[in-house]
ZAFIZA-42524 format. One line per 2 residues: number of its first residue (from 1); their letters; for each residue x, y, z of N, C-alpha, C. Coordinates in pm, whole numbers, plus 50000, padded with zeros to 5 digits. Example, Ala and Ser with C-alpha at 12.3 -4.5 7.8 and 13.67 -1.06 7.14 Angstrom:
% ZAFIZA-42524
1> as> 51319:49431:50780:51230:49550:50780:51320:49670:50780; 51285:49775:50708:51367:49894:50714:51290:50003:50787
//
This chain:
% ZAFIZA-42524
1> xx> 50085:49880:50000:50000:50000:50000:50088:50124:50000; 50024:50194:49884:50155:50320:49896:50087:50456:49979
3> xx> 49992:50443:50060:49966:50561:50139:50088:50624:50215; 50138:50597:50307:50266:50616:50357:50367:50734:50294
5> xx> 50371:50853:50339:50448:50960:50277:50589:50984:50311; 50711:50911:50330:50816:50957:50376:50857:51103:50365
7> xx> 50942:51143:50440:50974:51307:50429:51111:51298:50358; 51081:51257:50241:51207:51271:50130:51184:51432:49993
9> xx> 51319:51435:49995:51274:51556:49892:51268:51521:49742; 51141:51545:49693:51073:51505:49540:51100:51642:49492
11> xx> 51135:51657:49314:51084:51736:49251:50970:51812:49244; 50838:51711:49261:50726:51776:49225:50612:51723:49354
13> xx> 50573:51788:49427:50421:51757:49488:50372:51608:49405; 50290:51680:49300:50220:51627:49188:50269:51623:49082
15> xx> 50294:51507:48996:50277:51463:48862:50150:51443:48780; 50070:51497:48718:49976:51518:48611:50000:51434:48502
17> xx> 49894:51326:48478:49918:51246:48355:49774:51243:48302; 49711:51276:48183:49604:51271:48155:49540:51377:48043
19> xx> 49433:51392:48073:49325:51501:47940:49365:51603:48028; 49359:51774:47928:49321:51903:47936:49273:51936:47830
21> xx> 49152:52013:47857:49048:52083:47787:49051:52261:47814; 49018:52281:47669:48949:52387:47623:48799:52385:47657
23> xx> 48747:52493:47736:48596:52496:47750:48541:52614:47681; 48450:52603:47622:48324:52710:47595:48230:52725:47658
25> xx> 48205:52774:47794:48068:52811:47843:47984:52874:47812; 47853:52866:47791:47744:52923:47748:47655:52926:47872
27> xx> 47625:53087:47913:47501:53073:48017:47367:53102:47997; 47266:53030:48009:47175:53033:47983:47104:53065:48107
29> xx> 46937:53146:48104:46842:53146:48186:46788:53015:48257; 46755:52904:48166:46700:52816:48149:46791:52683:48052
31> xx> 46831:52567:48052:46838:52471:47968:46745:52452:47884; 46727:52474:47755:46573:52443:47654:46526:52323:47641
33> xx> 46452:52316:47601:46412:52166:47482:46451:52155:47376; 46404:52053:47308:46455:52051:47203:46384:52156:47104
35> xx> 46464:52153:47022:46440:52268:46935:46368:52372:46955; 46434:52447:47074:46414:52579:47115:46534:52669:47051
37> xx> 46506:52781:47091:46600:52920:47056:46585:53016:47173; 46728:52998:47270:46683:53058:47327:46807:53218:47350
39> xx> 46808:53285:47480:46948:53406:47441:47051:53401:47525; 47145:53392:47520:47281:53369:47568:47264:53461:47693
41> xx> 47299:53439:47815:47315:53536:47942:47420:53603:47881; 47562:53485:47886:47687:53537:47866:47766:53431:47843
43> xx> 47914:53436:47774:47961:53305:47735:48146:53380:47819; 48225:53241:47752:48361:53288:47823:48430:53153:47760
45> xx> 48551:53197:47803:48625:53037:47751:48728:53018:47857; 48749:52860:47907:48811:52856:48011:48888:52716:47987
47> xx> 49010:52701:48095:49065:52586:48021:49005:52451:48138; 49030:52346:48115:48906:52249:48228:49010:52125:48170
49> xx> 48921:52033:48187:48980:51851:48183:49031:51789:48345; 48968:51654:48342:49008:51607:48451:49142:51685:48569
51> xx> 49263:51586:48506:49386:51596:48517:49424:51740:48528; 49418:51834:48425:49446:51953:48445:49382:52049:48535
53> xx> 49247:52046:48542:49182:52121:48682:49228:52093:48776; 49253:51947:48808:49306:51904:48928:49448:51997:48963
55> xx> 49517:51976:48854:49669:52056:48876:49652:52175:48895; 49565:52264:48819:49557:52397:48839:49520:52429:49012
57> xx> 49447:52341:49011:49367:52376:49207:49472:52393:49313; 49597:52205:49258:49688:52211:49353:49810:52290:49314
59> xx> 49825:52315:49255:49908:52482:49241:49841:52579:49303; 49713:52624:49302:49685:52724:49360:49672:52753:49501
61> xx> 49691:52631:49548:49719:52587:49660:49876:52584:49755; 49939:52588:49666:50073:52625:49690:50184:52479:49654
63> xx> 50064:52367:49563:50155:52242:49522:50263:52273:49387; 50400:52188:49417:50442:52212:49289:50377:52131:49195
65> xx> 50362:52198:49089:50271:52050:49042:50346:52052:48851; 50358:51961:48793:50449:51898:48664:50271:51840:48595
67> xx> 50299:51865:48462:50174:51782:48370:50210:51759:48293; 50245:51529:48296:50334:51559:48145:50219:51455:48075
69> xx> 50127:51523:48017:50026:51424:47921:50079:51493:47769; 50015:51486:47656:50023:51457:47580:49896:51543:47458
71> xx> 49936:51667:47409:49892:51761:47326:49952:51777:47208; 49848:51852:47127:49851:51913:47008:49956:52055:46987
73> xx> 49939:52084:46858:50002:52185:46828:49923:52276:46755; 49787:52200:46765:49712:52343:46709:49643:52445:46809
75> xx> 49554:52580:46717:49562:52646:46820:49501:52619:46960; 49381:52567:46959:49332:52475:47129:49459:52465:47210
77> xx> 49516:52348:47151:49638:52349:47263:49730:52387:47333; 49736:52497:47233:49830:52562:47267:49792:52702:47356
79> xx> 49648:52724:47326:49551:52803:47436:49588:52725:47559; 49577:52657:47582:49566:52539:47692:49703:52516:47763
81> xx> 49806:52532:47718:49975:52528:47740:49956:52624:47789; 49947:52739:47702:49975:52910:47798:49898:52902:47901
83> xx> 49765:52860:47887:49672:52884:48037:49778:52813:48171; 49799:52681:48143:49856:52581:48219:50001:52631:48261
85> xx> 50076:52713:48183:50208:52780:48224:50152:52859:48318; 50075:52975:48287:50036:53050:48336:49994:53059:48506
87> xx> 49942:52955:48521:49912:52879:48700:50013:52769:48739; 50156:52832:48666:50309:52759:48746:50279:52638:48714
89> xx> 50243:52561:48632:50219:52436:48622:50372:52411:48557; 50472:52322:48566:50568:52241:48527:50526:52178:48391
91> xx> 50607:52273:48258:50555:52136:48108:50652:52116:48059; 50814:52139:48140:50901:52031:48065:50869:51896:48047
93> xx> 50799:51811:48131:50739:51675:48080:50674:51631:47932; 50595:51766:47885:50436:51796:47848:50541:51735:47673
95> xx> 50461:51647:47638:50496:51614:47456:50352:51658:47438; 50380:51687:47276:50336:51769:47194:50331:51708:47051
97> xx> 50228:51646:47002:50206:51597:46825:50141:51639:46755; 50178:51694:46598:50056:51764:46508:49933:51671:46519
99> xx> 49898:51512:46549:49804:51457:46518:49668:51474:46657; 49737:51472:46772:49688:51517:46893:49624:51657:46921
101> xx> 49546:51619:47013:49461:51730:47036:49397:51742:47164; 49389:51881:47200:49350:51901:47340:49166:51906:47326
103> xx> 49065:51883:47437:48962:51795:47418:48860:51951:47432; 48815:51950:47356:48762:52084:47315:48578:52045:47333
105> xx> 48550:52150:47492:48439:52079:47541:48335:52194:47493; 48177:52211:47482:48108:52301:47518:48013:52287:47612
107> xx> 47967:52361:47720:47942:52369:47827:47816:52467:47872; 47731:52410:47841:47578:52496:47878:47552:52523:48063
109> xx> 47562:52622:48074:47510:52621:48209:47390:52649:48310; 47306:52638:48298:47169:52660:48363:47154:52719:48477
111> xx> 47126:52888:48478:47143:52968:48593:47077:52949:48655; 46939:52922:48646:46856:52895:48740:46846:52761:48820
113> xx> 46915:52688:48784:46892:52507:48851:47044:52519:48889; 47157:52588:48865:47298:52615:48861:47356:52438:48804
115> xx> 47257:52414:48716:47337:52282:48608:47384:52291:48537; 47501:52203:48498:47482:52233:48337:47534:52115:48226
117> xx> 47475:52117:48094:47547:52007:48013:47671:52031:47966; 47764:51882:47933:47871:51927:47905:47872:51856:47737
119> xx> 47898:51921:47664:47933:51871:47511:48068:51849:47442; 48119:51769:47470:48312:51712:47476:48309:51656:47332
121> xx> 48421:51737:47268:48482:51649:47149:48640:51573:47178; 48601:51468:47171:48724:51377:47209:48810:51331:47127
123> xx> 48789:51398:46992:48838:51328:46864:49016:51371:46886; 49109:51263:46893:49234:51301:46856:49271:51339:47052
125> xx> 49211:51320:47162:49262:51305:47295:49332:51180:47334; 49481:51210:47344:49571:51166:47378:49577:51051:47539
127> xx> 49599:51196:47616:49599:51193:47730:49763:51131:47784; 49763:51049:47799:49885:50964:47814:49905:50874:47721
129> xx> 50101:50907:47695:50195:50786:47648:50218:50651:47684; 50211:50542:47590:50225:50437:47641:50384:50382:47698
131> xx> 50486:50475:47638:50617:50500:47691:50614:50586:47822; 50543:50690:47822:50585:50803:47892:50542:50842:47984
133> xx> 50553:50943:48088:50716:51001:48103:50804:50905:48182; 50966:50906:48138:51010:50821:48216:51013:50801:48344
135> xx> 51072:50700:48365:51071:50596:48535:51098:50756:48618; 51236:50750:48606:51304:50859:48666:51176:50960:48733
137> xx> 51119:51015:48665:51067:51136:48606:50885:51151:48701; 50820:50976:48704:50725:50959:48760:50787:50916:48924
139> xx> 50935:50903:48967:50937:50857:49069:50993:50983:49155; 51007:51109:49065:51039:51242:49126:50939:51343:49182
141> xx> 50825:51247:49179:50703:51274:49282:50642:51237:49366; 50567:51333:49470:50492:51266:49574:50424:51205:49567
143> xx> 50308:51226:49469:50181:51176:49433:50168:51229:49268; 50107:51078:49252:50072:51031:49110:49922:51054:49076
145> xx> 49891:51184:49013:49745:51207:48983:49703:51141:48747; 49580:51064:48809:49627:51008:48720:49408:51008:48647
147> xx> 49417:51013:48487:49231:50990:48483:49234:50853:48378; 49187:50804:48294:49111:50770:48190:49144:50758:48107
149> xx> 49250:50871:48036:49266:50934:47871:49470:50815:47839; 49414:50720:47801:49606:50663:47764:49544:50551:47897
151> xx> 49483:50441:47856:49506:50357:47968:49643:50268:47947; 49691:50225:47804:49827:50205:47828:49949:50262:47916
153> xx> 49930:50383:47880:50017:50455:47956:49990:50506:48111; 49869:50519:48124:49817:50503:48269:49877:50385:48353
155> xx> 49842:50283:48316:49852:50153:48370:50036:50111:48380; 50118:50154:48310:50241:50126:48337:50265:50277:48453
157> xx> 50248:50393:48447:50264:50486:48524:50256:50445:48699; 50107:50401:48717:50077:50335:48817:50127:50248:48893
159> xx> 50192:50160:48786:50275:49970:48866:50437:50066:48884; 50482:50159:48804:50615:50200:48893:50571:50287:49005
161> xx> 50466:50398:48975:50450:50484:49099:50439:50354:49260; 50344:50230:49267:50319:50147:49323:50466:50097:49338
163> xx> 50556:50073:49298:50651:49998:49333:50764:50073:49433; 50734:50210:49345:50849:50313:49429:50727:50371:49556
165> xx> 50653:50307:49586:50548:50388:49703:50448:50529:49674; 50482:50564:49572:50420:50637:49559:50265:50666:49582
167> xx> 50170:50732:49642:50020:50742:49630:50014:50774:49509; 49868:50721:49435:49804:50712:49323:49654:50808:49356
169> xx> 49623:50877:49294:49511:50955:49304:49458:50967:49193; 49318:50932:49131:49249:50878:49004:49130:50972:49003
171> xx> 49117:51053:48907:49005:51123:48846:48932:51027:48738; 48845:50976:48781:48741:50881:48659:48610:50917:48655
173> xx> 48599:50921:48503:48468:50922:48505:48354:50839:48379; 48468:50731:48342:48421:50639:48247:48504:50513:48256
175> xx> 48451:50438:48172:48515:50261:48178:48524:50246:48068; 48657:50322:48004:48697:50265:47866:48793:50198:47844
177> xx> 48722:50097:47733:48854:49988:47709:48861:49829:47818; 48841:49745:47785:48893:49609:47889:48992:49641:47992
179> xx> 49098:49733:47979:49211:49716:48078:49157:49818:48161; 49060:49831:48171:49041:49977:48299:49038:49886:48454
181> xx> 48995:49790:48464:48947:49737:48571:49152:49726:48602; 49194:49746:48567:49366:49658:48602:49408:49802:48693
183> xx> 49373:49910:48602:49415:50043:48644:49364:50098:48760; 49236:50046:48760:49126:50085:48872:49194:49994:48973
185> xx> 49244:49887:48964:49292:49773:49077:49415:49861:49140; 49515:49932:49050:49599:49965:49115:49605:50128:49191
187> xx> 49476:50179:49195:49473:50328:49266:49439:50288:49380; 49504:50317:49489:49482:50342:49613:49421:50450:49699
189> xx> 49399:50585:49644:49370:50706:49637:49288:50673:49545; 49107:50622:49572:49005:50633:49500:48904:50736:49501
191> xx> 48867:50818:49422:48776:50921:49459:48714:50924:49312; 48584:50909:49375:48482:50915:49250:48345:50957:49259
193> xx> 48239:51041:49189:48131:51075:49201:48018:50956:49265; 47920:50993:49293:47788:50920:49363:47773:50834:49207
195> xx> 47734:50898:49106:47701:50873:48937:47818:50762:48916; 47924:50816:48917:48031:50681:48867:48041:50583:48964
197> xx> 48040:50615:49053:48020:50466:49160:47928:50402:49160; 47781:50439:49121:47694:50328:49102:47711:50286:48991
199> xx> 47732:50325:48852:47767:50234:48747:47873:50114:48732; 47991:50157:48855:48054:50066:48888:48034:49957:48944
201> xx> 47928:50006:49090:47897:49925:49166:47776:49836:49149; 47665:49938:49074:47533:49886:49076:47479:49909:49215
203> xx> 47542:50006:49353:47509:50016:49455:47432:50183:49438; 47333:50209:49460:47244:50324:49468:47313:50426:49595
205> xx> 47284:50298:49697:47386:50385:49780:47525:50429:49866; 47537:50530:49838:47680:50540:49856:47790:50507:49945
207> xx> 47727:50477:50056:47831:50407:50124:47829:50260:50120; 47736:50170:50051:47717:50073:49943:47799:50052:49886
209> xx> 47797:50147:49771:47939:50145:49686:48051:50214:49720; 48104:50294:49850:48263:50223:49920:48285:50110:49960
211> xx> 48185:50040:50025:48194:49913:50061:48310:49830:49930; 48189:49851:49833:48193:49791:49678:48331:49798:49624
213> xx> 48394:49901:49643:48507:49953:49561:48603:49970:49659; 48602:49943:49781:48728:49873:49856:48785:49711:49819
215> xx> 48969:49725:49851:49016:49641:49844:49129:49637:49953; 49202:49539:49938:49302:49565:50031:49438:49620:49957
217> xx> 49417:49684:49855:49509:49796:49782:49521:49901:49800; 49393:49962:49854:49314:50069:49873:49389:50109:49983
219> xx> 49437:50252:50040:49430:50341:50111:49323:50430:50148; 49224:50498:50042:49137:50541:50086:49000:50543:49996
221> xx> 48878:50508:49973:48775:50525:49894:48689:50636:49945; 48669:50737:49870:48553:50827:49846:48443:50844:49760
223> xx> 48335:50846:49793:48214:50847:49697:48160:50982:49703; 48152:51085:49639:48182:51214:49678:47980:51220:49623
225> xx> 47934:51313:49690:47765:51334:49688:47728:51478:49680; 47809:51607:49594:47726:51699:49559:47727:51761:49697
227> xx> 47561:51824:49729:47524:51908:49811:47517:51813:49915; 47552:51647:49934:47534:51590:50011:47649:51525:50094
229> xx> 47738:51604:50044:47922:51571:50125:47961:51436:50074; 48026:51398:50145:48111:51265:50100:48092:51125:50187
231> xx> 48109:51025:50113:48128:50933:50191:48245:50882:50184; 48337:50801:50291:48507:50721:50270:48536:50664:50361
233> xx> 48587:50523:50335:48651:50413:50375:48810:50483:50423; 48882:50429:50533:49037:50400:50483:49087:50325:50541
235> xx> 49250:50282:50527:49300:50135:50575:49285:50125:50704; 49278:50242:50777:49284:50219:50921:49187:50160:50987
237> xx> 49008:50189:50930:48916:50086:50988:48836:50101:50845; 48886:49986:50759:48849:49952:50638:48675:49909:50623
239> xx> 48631:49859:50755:48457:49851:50753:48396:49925:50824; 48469:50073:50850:48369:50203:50878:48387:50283:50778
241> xx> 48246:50329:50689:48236:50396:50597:48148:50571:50655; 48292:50637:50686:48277:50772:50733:48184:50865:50670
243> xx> 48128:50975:50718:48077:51120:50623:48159:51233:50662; 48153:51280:50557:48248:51431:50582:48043:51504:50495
245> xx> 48036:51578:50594:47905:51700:50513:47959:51798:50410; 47857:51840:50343:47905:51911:50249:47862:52099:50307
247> xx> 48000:52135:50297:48008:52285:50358:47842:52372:50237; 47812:52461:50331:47660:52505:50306:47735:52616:50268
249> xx> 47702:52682:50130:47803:52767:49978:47666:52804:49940; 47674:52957:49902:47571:52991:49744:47663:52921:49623
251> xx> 47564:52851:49592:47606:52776:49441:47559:52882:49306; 47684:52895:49251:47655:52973:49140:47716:52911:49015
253> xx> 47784:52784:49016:47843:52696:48883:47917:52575:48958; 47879:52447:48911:47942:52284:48950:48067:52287:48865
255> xx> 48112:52373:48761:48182:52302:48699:48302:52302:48715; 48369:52172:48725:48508:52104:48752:48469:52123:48893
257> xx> 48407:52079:48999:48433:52099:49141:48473:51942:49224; 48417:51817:49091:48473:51726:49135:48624:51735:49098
259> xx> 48680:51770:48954:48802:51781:48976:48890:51893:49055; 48877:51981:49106:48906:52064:49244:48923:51955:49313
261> xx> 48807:51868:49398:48849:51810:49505:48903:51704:49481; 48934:51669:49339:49084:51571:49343:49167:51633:49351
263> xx> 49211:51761:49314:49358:51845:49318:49396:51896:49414; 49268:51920:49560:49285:51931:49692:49291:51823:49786
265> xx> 49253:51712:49734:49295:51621:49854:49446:51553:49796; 49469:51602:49692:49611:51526:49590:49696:51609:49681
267> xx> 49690:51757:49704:49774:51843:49739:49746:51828:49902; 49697:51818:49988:49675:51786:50104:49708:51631:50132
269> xx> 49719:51544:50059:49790:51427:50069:49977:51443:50077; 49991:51521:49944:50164:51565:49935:50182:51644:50069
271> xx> 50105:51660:50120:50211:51757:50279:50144:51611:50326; 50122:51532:50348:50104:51463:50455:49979:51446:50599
273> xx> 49891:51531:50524:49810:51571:50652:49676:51440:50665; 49633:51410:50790:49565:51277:50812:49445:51309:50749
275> xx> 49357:51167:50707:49247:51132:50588:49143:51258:50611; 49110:51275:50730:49028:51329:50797:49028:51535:50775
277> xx> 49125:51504:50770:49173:51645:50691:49200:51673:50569; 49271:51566:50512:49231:51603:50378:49069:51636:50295
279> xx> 49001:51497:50367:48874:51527:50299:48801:51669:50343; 48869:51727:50425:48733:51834:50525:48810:51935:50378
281> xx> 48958:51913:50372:49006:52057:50303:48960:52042:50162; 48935:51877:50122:48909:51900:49977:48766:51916:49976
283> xx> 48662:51898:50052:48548:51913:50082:48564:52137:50041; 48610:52132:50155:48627:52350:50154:48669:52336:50008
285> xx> 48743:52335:49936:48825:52392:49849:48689:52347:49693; 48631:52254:49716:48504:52194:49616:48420:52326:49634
287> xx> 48340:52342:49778:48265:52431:49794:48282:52582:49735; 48428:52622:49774:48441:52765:49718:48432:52780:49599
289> xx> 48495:52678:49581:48518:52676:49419:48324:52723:49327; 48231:52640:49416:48104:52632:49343:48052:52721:49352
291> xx> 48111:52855:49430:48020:52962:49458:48074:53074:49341; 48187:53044:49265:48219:53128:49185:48195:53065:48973
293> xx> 48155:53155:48889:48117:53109:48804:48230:53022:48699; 48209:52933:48604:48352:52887:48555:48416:52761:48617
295> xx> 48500:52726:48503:48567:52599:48609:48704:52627:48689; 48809:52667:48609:48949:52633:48652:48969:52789:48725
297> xx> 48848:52887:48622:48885:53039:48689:48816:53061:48842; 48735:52943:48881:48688:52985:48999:48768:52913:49111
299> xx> 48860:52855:49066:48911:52805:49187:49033:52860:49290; 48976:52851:49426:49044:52962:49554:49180:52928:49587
301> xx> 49231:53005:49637:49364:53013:49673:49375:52926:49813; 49471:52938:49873:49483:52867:49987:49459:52984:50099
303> xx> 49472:53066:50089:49465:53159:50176:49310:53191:50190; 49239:53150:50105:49107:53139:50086:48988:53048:50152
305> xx> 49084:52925:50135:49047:52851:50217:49063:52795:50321; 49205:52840:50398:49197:52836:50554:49106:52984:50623
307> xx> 49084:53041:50521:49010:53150:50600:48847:53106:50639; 48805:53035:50466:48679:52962:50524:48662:52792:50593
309> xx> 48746:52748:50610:48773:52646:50737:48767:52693:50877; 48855:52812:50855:48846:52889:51030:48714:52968:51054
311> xx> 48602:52989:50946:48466:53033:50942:48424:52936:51003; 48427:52810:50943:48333:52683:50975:48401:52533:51025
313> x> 48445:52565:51123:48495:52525:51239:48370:52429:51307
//
């Protein structure tokens, strides 16, 4: 089990392996029907994807954080590079192919229900090398944040991070391909929506499916519930399935807030701080995040969020 953090000095907090997206938000009054016409509140463009929100959060947080997945050279991606430089993110790792492409989403948001759909073109998403990045390179980190996009290359990333101890921390939100279940076997750092855990589990309810999706690989399982906080297992009493509540926020946009609270409990894992704290901080750092509009642009600083932890005490 690679939970266990020695106090050795790593290059990077976080290593980033996976999708980044280009977003188009569109805000709407209302979500329509079909074949309605309806008028734009206001639109914006923001950069999003699993893996990369996550990094952006734990940088803003004060993690070093490296993203070496696997982009284009047209213009999307390269929107997406500058954004990602831009919030100290580390891309000496980062390869780059004319055939690749960064995952270019559009994003309806529904002001009044604060929902919204997401419309993802996946054509030409990389994500991860089935070479890459080298040994060296994945073992010069604390923690291994890892989604979906390159399960070849996912799945070898994982068995060295696992060998050199490393924690594994997994943004999922689909089951593609036969080899996912191998990849899913080897995260120890599980955190996944109420929605993806029952498709996994077939368990409705959520502390059901931690039950479900514990192993004895596992360090910690989370089934994360929206306005309804979290549920999580960990090794220490593997058949008590805990709640952390969900901090009470004006909600003004969901989007990326599950990936926030992978990039806050990723970055609250790299200092070392116990389960119980991580989840409360990645719990705060989800919440703030939802009260501001946008995905990657709404997410708070650290100074932000020990201020509202010491609110809600």
């Amino acid at each position: 089990m690679a939970g266990f953090l020695v106090n050795t000095v790593k290059a990077f907090d976080l290593l980033g392996l996976g999708c980044a997206a280009v977003d188009d938000l569109v805000y709407v009054e209302a979500y329509p029907p079909a074949d309605a016409k309806v008028s734009v509140v206001r639109s914006e463009r923001q950069c999003g994807g699993l893996t990369a929100t996550a990094l952006v959060a734990a940088s803003r947080l004060g993690s070093r954080c490296a993203f070496a997945g696997v982009l284009g050279t047209d213009e999307w991606s390269q929107y997406g590079i500058n954004r990602l430089r831009e919030e100290g993110i580390d891309l000496t790792y980062l390869r780059q192919r004319p055939e690749a492409k960064i995952i270019h989403s559009f994003i309806v948001v529904d002001t009044a229900r604060n929902t919204r759909n997401i419309f993802a073109d996946l054509n030409g998403a990389v994500g991860c090398d089935p070479d890459w990045p080298e040994e060296d390179i994945i073992r010069s980190a604390r923690v291994l944040l890892v989604d979906h996009f390159g399960l070849k290359g996912m799945i070898r990333a994982a068995r060295i991070a696992r060998a050199a101890g490393i924690p594994i921390v997994a943004d999922f939100e689909k089951t593609p391909g036969t080899e996912f279940p191998t990849l899913l076997d080897l995260v120890d750092h599980l955190i996944v929506s109420q929605h993806f855990a029952e498709r996994l589990t077939q368990q409705a309810n959520p502390q059901d499916a931690v039950k479900a999706l514990w192993t004895d690989q596992r360090d910690t399982v989370v089934v994360t519930c929206g306005a309804e906080g979290c549920w999580y297992s960990t090794h220490a009493e593997p058949a008590r399935v805990a709640h952390q509540p969900a901090f009470r926020v004006r909600v003004a946009d969901t989007t990326g807030c599950g990936d926030v609270f992978h990039g806050a409990y990723a970055a609250a894992l790299g200092r070392g701080l116990p389960v119980e704290e991580r989840i409360r901080f990645a719990s705060a750092t989800a919440a703030l995040k939802a009260t501001q509009k946008g995905g990657q642009e709404g997410i708070p600083r650290q100074t932000a969020v020990d201020s509202f932890l010491q609110e809600n005490k």
